[in-house]
C-alpha positions in Angstrom: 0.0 0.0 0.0 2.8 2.3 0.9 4.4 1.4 -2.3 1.3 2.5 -4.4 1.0 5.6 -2.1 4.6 6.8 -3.1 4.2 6.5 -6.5 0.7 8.3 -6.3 2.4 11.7 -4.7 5.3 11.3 -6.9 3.4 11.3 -10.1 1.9 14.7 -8.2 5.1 15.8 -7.7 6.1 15.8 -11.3 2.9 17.1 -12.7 3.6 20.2 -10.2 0.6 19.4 -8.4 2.0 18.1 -5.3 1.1 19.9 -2.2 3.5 21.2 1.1 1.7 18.4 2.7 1.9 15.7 0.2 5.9 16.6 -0.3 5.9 16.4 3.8 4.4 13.0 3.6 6.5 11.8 0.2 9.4 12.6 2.5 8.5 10.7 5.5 7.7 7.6 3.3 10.7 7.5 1.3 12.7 7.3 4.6 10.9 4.6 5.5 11.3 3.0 1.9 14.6 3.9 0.7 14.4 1.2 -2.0 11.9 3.2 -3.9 14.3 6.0 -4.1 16.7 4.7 -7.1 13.2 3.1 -8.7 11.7 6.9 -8.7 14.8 8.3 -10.1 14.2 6.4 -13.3 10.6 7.2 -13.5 11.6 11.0 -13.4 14.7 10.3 -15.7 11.7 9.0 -18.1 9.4 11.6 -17.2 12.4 14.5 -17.7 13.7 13.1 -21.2 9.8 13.1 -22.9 10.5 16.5 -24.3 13.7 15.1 -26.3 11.0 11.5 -27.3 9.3 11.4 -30.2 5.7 10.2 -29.7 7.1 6.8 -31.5 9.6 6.0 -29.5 7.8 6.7 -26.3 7.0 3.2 -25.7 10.1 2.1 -26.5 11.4 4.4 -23.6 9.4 3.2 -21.4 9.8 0.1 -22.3 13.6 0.4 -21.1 13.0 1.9 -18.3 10.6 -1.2 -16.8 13.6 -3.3 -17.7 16.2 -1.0 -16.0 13.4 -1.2 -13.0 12.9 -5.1 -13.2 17.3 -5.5 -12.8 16.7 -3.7 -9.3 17.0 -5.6 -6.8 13.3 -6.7 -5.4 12.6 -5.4 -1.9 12.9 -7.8 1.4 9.6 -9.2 0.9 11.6 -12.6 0.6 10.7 -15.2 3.4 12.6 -17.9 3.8 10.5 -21.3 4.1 11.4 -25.0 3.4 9.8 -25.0 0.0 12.2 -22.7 -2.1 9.9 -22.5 -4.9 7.6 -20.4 -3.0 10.2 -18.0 -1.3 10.8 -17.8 -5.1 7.3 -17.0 -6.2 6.7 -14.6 -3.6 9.5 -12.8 -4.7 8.3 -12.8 -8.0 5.4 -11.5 -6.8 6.5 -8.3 -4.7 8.7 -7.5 -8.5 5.5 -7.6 -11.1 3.6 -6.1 -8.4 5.9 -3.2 -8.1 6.1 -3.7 -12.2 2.3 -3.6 -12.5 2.1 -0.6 -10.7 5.2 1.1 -12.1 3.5 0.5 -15.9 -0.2 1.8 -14.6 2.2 5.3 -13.5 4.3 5.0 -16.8 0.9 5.5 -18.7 -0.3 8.1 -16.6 2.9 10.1 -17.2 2.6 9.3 -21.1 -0.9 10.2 -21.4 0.2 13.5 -19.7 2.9 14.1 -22.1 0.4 13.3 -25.0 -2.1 15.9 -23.7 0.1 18.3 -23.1 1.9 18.3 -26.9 -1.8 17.5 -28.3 -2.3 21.2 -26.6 -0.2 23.1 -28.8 2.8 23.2 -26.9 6.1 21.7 -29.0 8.0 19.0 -28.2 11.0 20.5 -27.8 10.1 23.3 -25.4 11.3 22.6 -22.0 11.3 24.4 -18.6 13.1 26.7 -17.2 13.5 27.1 -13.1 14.7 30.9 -11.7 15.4 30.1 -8.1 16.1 32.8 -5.4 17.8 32.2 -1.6 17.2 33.9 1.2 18.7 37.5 0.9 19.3 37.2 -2.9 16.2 39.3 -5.3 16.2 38.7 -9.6 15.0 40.7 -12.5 13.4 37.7 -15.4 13.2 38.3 -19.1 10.3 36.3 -20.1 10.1 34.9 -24.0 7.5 37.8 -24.3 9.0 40.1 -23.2 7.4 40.4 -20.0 9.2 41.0 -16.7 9.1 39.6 -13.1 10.8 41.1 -10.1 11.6 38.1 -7.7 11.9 38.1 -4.2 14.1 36.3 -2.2 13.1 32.8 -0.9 11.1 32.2 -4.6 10.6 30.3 -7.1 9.1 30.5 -10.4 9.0 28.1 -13.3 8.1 29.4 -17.1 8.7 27.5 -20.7 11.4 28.1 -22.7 8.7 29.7 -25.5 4.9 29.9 -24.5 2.3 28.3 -26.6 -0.1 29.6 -29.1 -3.1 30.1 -27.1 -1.6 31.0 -23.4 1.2 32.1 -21.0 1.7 30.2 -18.2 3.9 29.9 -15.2 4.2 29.0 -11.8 5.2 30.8 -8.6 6.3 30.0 -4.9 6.5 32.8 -3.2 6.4 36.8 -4.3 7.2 38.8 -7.5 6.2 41.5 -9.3 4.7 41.0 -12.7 4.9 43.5 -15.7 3.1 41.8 -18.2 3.4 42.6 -22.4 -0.1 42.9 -23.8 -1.5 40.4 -25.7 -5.2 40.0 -25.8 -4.7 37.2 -28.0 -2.9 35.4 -25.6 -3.9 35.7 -21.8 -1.1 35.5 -19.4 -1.7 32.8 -16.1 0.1 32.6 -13.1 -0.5 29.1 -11.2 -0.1 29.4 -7.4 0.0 26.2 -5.2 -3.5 27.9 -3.6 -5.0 29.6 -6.6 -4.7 31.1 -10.0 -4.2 34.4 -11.5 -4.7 35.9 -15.0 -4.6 38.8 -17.1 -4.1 40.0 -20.4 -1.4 42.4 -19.5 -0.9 44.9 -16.3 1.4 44.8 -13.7 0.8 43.6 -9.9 2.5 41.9 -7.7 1.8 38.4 -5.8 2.5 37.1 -2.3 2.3 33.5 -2.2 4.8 31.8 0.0 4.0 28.0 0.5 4.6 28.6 4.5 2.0 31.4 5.3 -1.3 30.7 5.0 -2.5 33.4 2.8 -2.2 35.2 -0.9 -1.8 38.4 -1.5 -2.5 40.2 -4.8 -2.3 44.0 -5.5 -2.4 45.8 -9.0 -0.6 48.3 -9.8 -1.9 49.1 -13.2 -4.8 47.4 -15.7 -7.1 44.6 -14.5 -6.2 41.3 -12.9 -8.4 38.2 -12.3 -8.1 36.3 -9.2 -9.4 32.5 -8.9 -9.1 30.9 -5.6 -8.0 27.1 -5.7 -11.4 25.9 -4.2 -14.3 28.1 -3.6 -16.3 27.9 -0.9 -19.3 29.4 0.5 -17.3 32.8 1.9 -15.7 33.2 -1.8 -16.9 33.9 -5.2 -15.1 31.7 -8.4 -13.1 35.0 -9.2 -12.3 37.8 -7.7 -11.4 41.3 -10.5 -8.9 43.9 -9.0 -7.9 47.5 -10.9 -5.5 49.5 -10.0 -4.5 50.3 -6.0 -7.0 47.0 -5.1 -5.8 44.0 -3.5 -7.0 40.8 -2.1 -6.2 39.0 0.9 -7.3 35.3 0.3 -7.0 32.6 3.7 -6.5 29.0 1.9 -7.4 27.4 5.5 -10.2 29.2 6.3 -11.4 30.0 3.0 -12.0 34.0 3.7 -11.3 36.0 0.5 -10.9 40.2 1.8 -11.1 42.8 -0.6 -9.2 46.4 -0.3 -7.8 49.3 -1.3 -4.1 49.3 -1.0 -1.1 51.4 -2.1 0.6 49.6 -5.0 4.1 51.3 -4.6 3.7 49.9 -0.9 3.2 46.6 -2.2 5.9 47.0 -4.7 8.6 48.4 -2.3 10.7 45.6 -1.7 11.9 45.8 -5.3 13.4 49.4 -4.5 15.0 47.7 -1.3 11.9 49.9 1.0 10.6 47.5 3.8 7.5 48.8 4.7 5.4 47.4 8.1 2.1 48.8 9.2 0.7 47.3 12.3 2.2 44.2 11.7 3.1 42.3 14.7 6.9 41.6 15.8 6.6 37.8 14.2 5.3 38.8 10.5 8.2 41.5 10.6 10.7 39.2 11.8 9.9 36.6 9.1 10.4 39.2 6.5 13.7 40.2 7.6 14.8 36.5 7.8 13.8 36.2 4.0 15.4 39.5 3.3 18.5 39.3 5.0 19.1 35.8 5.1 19.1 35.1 8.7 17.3 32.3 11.0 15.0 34.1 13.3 14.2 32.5 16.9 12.4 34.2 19.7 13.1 34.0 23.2 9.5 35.5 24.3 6.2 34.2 23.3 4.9 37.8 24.3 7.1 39.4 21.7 5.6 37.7 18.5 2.6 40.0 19.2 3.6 42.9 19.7 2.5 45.1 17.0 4.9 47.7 15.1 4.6 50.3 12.1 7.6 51.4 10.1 9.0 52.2 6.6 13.0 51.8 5.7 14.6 52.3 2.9 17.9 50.3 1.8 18.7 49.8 5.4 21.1 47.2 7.4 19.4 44.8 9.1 21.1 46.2 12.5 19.8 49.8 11.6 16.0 48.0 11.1 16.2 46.0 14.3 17.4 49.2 16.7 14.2 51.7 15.5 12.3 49.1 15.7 13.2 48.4 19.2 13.0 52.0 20.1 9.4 51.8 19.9 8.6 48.8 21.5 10.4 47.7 24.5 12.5 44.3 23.4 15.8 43.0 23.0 17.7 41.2 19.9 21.1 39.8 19.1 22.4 39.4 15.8 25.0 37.2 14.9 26.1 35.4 11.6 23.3 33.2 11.2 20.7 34.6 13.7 18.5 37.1 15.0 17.6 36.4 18.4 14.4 38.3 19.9 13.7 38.5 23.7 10.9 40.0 25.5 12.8 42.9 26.6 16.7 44.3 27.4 16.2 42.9 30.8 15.7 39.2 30.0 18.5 37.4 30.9 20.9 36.1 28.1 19.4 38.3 25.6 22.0 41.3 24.9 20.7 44.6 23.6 22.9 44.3 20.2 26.0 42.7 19.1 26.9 41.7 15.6 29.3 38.8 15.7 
C-alpha cells in the first residue's frame, strides 16, 4: 500500500501538483522505503527526457525503463520457508507487483505528455526554473518580453517559448509582474493555492508555500483572481484595478477585498521594507527572507507585539534598533541569527551585538 502511495504523490510531484503536505508525507515515506528512491529516479529520468521522445519512440522508452526497473534488486519481501519455490514465487510477486504498478504510473505520465503536446505546446520546449535564496532578489526576461521582479526565498518556473493560445507559469512565493499585452494570448500565473490571469498589467503576488495566505495588489490594468477551491465565503473570481488588493486565507477559505497602495506593495523591489501594524513575528519573518538570517524568539509575548515602520535600503542592524526603540524588546544578531527577547532585561538576551 505504501508502495502504491509513493508513487501516487510522486506522479503529483512531477505534474507540479503536489502539495506542502503531500511533499511532507513523500518525505516521510521514502525514509521509511529507501528502496523506492533509485526506482523513482528512473521514473523522473523518463518523465524529464519526454520533451527530447518522439511520440514513436515513447513506448520504446518506457519500455527500457521497466527493464532497467525489473534488474533492481526486489525489496525484502523474501521469506525464507522450506519449500524454495515459494520463497521464489513470492518474490516474484513483490517485483510484477511493483512492475504492475510502475507501468499503470508510466501510462499516466505518457498520457500527460500526449495531452500536453496534443495542446499546442512543441516537443522540444522545455522548462526553465529561476530560483532565489534567502537575501538574494532577480530581474526575469520572459520569451514575451514580460518581466518579473523576484523576491528572495522564490521560485518560479516558465517555458522556454509559451504556446499559441496562453502564457503560463508558476510561482512560490512573491514577484512582481509587468506583463506585455497580448489580448490574443492571456497570461496565467498558477499558485500552489489559486490562479491568477490577465491580459497584461502589472501587480504583484504574495504566495509563500509557509504562510497561509495570498496576496494580490495591481498596480496598473485589471487582474483576475481564482481561488483554488471556492467555498461558500468566496466567489469563483475575484477582479482587481489598479491600488485594489485581495487578501485570500486558503485554510479558512476567507477572500478580503481592499484598497491598497501599489508602490507599498511594490517596495521591496526598491529595497523599502515597509510594516504597518504588523506584529513583531510577521516582521521578523520578512527580515529572515530578506537578510538571510534564522529568526528565533526567546519571548512568546514578543511575537505579538505590534509595530509600524517604513525603511529604505537599510542594514538589518539599523531596522532591528528603531524598531526596538518603539517597542520595549531585546535582539542579538549574529552570523546566522537574529535572536528576539521580550525585553533588554531578560537574561541572556544582549541589547545588540553583531558577531
Amino acid at each position: 500500500m505504501n508502495e502504491e502511495r509513493i508513487l501516487y504523490l510522486f506522479t503529483r510531484k512531477l505534474a507540479g501538483t503536489l502539495t506542502s503536505d503531500e511533499s511532507t508525507e513523500l518525505e516521510s515515506l521514502l525514509i521509511l522505503h529507501p528502496a523506492m528512491v533509485q526506482k523513482l529516479q528512473l521514473l523522473e529520468q523518463f518523465w524529464n527526457d519526454r520533451t527530447q521522445t518522439s511520440t514513436v519512440n515513447v513506448e520504446v522508452s518506457l519500455q527500457k525503463v521497466m527493464r532497467q526497473i525489473h534488474a533492481l534488486p526486489a525489496e525484502a519481501e523474501f521469506v525464507e520457508e522450506k519449500d524454495s519455490a515459494i520463497s521464489i514465487g513470492k518474490t516474484s510477486w513483490s517485483v510484477w507487483r511493483w512492475l504492475s504498478t510502475a507501468a499503470i504510473v508510466g501510462l499516466v505520465l505518457f498520457s500527460a505528455w500526449v495531452g500536453y503536446q496534443y495542446s499546442g505546446l512543441s516537443s522540444h520546449i522545455s522548462l526553465i526554473e529561476k530560483k532565489n535564496a534567502k537575501g538574494v532578489k532577480s530581474t526575469i526576461e520572459l520569451p514575451d518580453g514580460s518581466k518579473i521582479w523576484l523576491n528572495a526565498d522564490s521560485r518560479i518556473t516558465y517555458p522556454q517559448a509559451f504556446n499559441e493560445k496562453t502564457r503560463e507559469v508558476h510561482l512560490y512565493g512573491e514577484a512582481f509582474f509587468d506583463i506585455r499585452k497580448n489580448p490574443s494570448k492571456p497570461f496565467i500565473i498558477h499558485l500552489t493555492q489559486g490562479t491568477v490571469r490577465v491580459l497584461g498589467t502589472s501587480f504583484n503576488i504574495r504566495a509563500y508555500e509557509d504562510e497561509d495566505k495570498i496576496e494580490t495588489s495591481v498596480a496598473t490594468g485589471k487582474v483576475a483572481f481564482i481561488p483554488k477551491a471556492a467555498t461558500q465565503l468566496t466567489s469563483d473570481t475575484v477582479f482587481l484595478r489598479p491600488n485594489q488588493k485581495v487578501l485570500y486565507s486558503f485554510r479558512s477559505g476567507r477572500l478580503i477585498t481592499q484598497a491598497t497602495q501599489s508602490t507599498d506593495d511594490k517596495a521591496w523591489i526598491e529595497g523599502r521594507l515597509i510594516f504597518k501594524s504588523m506584529t513583531l513575528e510577521e516582521i521578523a519573518q520578512q527580515l529572515a527572507r530578506n537578510f538571510g538570517k534564522k529568526v528565533v524568539f526567546r519571548s512568546e509575548e514578543a511575537k505579538k507585539y505590534r509595530l509600524t515602520g517604513a525603511f529604505s535600503n537599510n542594514t538589518l542592524e539599523e531596522i532591528m534598533f528603531y524598531l526596538s526603540k518603539t517597542r520595549d524588546f531585546s535582539y542579538q544578531i549574529t552570523n546566522e541569527e537574529l535572536v528576539i527577547g521580550e525585553n533588554s532585561q531578560q537574561p541572556g538576551i544582549s541589547e545588540e551585538t553583531d558577531q
